[in-house]
C-alpha positions in Angstrom: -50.9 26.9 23.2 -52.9 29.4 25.5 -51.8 28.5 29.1 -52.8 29.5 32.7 -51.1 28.2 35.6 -52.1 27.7 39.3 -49.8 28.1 41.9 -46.5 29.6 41.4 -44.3 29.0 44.7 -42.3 26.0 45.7 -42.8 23.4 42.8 -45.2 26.1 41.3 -41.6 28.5 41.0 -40.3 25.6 38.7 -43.1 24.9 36.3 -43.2 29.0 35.8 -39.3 28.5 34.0 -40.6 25.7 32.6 -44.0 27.6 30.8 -41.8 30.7 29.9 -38.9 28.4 28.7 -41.0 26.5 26.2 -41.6 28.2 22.4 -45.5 26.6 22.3 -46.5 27.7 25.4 -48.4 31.4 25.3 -48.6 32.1 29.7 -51.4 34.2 29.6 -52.4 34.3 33.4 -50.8 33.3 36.6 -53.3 32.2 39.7 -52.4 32.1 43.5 -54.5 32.5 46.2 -51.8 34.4 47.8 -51.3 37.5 47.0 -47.6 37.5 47.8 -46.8 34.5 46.0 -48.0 36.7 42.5 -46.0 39.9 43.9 -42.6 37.6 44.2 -43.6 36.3 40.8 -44.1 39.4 39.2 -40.8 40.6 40.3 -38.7 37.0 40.2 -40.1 36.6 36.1 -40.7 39.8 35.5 -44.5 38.9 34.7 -47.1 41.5 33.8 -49.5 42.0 37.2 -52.3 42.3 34.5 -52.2 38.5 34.0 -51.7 37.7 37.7 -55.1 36.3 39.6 -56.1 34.8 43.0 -59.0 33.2 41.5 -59.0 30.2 39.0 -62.5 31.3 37.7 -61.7 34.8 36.9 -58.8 33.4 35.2 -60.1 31.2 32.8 -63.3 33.7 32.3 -61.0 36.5 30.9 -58.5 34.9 29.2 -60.1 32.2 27.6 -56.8 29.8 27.8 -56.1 26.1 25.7 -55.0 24.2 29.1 -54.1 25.0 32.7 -51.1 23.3 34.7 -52.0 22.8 38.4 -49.3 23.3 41.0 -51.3 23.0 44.3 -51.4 20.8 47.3 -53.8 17.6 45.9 -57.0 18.4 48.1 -57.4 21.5 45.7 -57.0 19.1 42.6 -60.1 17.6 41.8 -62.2 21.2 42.1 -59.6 23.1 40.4 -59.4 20.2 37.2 -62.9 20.0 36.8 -63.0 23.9 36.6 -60.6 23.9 33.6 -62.6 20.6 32.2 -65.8 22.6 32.0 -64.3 25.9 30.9 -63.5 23.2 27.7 -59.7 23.5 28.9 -57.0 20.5 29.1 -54.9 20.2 31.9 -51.4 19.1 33.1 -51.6 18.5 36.7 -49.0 17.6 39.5 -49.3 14.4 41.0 -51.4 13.2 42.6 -54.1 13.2 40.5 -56.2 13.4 43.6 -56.5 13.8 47.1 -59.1 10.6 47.3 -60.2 7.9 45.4 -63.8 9.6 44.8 -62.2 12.2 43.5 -59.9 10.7 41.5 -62.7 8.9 39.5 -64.4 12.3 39.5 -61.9 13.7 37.4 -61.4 10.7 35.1 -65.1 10.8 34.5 -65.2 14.5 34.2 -62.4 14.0 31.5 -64.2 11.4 30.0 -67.5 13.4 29.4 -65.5 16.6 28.2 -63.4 15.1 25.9 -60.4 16.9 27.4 -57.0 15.9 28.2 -56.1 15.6 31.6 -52.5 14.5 32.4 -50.3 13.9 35.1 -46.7 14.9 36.1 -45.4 12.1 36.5 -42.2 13.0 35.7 -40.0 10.4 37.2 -40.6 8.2 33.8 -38.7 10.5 31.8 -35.7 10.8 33.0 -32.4 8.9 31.1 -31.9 6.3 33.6 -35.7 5.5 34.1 -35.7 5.5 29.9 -32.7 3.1 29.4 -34.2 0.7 31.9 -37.6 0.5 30.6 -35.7 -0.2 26.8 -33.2 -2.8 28.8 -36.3 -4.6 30.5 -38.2 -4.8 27.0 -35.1 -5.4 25.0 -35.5 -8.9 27.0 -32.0 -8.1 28.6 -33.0 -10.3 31.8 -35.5 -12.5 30.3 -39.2 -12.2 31.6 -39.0 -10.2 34.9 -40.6 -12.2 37.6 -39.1 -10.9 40.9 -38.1 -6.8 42.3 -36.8 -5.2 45.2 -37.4 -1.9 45.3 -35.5 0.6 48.3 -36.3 4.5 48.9 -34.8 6.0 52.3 -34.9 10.3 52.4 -35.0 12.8 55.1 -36.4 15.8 53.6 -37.7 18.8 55.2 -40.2 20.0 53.3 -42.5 22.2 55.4 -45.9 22.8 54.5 -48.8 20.1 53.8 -46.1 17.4 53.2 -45.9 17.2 57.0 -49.5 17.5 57.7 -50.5 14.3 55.4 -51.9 11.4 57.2 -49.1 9.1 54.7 -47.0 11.6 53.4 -44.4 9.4 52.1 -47.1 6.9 50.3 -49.3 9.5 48.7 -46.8 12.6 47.6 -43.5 10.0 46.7 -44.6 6.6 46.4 -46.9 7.3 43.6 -43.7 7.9 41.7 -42.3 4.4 42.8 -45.5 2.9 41.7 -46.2 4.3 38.7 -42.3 3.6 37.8 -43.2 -0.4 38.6 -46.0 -0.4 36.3 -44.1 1.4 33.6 -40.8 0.0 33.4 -42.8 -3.8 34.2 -45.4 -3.6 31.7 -47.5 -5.0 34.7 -50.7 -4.2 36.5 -51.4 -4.2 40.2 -53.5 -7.6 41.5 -53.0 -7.1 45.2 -51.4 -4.9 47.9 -50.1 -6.2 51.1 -48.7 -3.1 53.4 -47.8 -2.0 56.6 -47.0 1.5 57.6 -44.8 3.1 60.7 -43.9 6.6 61.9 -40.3 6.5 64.1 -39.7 8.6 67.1 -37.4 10.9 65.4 -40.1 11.7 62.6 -40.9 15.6 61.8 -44.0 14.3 59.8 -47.4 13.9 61.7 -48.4 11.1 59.6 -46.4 7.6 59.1 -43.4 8.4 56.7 -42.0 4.5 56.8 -43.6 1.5 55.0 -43.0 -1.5 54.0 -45.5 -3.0 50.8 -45.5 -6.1 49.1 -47.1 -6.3 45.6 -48.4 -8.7 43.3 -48.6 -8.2 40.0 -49.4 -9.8 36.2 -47.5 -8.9 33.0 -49.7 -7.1 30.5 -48.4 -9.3 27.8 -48.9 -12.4 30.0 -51.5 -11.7 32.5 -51.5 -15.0 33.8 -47.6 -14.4 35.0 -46.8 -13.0 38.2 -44.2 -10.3 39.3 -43.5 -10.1 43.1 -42.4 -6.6 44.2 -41.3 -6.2 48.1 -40.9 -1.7 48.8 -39.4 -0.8 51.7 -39.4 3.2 51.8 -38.7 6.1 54.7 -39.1 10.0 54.0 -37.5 10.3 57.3 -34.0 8.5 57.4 -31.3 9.3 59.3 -28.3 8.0 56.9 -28.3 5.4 54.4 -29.6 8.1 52.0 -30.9 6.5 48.3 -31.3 8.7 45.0 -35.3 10.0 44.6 -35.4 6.8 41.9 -34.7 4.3 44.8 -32.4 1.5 44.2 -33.8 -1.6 42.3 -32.8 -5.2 41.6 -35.5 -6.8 38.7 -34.6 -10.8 38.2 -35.9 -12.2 35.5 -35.6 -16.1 34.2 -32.1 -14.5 32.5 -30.8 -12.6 34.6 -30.7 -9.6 37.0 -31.1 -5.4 36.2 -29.5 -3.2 39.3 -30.2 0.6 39.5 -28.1 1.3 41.9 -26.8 5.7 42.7 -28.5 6.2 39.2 -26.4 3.5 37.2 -27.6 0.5 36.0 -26.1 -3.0 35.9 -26.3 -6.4 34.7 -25.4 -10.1 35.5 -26.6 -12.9 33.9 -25.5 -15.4 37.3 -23.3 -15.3 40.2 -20.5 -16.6 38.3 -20.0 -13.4 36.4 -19.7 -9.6 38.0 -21.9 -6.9 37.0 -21.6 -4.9 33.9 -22.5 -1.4 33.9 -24.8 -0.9 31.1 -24.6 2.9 29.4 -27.4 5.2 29.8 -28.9 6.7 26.6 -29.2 10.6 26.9 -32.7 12.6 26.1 -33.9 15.5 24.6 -36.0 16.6 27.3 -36.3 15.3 30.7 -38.7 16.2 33.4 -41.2 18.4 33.2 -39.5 20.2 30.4 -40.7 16.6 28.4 -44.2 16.5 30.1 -45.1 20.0 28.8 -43.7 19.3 25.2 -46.1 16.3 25.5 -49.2 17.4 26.6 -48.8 20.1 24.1 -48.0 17.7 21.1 -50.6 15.6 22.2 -53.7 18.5 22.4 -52.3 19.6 19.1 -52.5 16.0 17.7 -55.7 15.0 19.4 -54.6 12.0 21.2 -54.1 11.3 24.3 -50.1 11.3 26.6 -48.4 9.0 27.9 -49.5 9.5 31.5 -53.1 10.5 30.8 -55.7 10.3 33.8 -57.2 7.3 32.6 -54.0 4.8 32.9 -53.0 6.7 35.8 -55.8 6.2 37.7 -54.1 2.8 37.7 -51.3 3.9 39.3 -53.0 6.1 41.8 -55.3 3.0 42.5 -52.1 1.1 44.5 -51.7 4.3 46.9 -55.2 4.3 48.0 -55.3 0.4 48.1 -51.9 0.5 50.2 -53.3 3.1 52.4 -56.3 0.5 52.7 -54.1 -2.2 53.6 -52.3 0.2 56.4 -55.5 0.6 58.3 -57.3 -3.1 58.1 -53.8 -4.8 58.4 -55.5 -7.2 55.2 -53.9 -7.9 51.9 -55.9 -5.7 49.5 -57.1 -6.5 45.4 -57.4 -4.1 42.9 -59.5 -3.3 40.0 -60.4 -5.9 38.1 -59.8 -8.7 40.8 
C-alpha cells in the first residue's frame, strides 16, 4: 500500500520505523511543515529528499498515495483528513480524531460521503495486558461487570502543545482511558459527571487533574448499568501508575485487578488474588494498527477503531470537558 505520512518528529519519529518496518507499506512521501524536521529525517532514515514535502497538497498531488498516516498536533487533524478523503485516500490518524466536536463529525461525515477508511490510533487496545482483560471480562471471569475504578497519576514533561491545551490530560490521555472502558466493557457512555483542577506545582497551562464519574449501559444489556469513578493527574508528584492506569472491575462474580500491568482475580474476600497469565501478541501498538488498517483497505471493510465507533469514544472527552465548565452532569448521544 502507497503511503504518505505527516509529521515526522516526536511521535511522527516512531510511526516513520514503524512505515519502513512494515513489508505492505510503500513510503512514498514524507510531509512536515518544518523544514528541519525532513533534513533530520532524511539523515536519521536515510530517506530520499525527493520524497520529502512541507505541503500535504503537493504531496498527495504527485505521488498519488493509497492512505496517509497523520502525526500532528489535533487542531491540524480535521483539515489535513479531509485533504487525504478527497484526494480518494484512507487514513490512519493519531488520536484524537479531532480538535472539536464540529470537527470531529466533520470528518466522520466526510468519511462517510467518500467511502474511505479513516482510523484512529488508538493503540492502547492492543497491547497483551489490555487483550487478556478484554477476553477475561467476556470469558465471564467476574460475572456481568457492574462497578470500576479506574486510577492514572503521571508527571510527564512533554513540551510543545501538550502544555498549551486548555485540558491536556482529558483530551491527549484520557481518550485512551475511555476508549479502553468502552472496549474492554462492551458498554456505551449515558452520562458524564466531571470536575477538573490544575495544582500549584503544574507545568501545564490548562487543568491536568480530574476527577469523572460515568454511567454507562452494556451493549448486550442496555438496560444494565456500569458505574465508573476516574480519578487522573498528568502532573503527579509520586505515586506514579503505568500509562494503562490501575483498574478494579466487580462484577456479580467477582472482581478483575490491573494492577503494575498484571492482572488478578478474586472471587470474594475470603480468598486472595490470583494472578491471571497474560497471553502474548503478534503485534502490539502501532506496529498492529498499521497491519490493520492495511488488511482492512485491502479487504474492504472497515478496523476495529474506525472513525465512526470512535466518535463514541471521542464523544465522552468533549462531554467531560462540558461537564468541567457548567459544573452539570452531562448525557450523551442517544440520551
Amino acid at each position: 500500500m502507497r503511503l504518505i505520512q505527516v509529521g515526522v518528529r516526536r511521535m511522527g519519529n516512531h510511526w516513520v520505523k514503524v512505515g519502513l518496518n512494515n513489508a505492505d507499506a510503500e513510503m512514498v512521501g514524507y510531509v512536515d511543515i518544518l523544514p528541519e524536521h525532513l533534513d533530520l529525517l532524511s539523515r536519521e532514515h536515510g530517506i530520499s529528499k525527493d520524497i520529502c514535502y512541507t505541503d500535504l497538497q503537493t504531496a498527495l498531488n504527485e505521488q498519488r498515495p493509497d492512505g496517509v498516516i497523520i502525526v500532528t498536533p489535533p487542531q491540524f487533524h480535521a483539515e489535513q483528513i479531509i485533504m487525504a478523503l478527497e484526494a480518494g485516500c484512507h487514513v490512519l490518524t493519531e488520536k484524537p480524531l479531532a480538535d472539536t466536536w464540529d470537527n470531529c463529525r466533520q470528518v466522520a461525515e466526510a468519511a462517510k460521503k467518500t467511502g474511505r477508511v479513516v482510523m484512529v490510533a488508538q493503540n492502547y487496545r492492543y497491547s497483551p495486558v489490555a487483550q487478556s482483560l478484554y477476553h477475561y471480562i467476556q470469558q465471564g471471569k467476574i460475572g456481568v461487570p457492574g462497578e470500576v475504578t479506574l486510577r492514572f497519576f503521571r508527571g510527564p514533561h512533554f513540551g510543545g502543545f501538550r502544555e498549551e491545551m486548555p485540558y491536556p490530560l482529558i483530551i491527549d490521555m484520557s481518550i485512551h482511558h475511555y476508549d479502553l472502558m468502552r472496549y474492554l466493557l462492551q458498554i456505551e457512555p449515558v452520562a458524564i459527571t466531571g470536575r477538573s483542577w490544575n495544582p500549584p506545582w503544574s507545568w501545564f497551562r490548562g487543568d491536568a487533574s480530574s476527577m469523572v464519574f460515568i454511567e454507562a449501559a452494556l451493549k448486550r444489556d442496555p438496560a444494565r448499568r456500569v458505574y465508573i469513578t476516574y480519578t487522573a493527574s498528568w502532573c503527579s508528584k509520586g505515586g506514579t501508575t503505568p500509562w494503562n492506569g490501575e483498574w478494579l472491575i466487580f462484577g456479580d462474580e467477582g472482581c478483575l485487578k490491573l494492577e503494575n500491568d498484571h492482572l488478578y482475580i478474586k472471587a470474594d474476600d475470603q480468598q486472595p488474588w490470583e494472578e491471571l497469565p497474560i497471553q502474548p501478541m503478534e503485534r502490539t501498538g502501532q506496529d498492529y494498527l498499521l497491519h490493520e488498517f492495511i488488511s482492512a483497505v485491502k479487504q474492504g471493510c472497515q478496523p476495529e477503531t474506525n472513525c465512526f465507533d470512535n466518535i463514541k469514544s471521542i464523544e465522552m472527552v468533549f462531554k467531560t470537558v462540558e461537564s468541567f465548565e457548567t459544573g452539570r452532569r452531562v448525557l450523551l448521544a442517544g440520551e
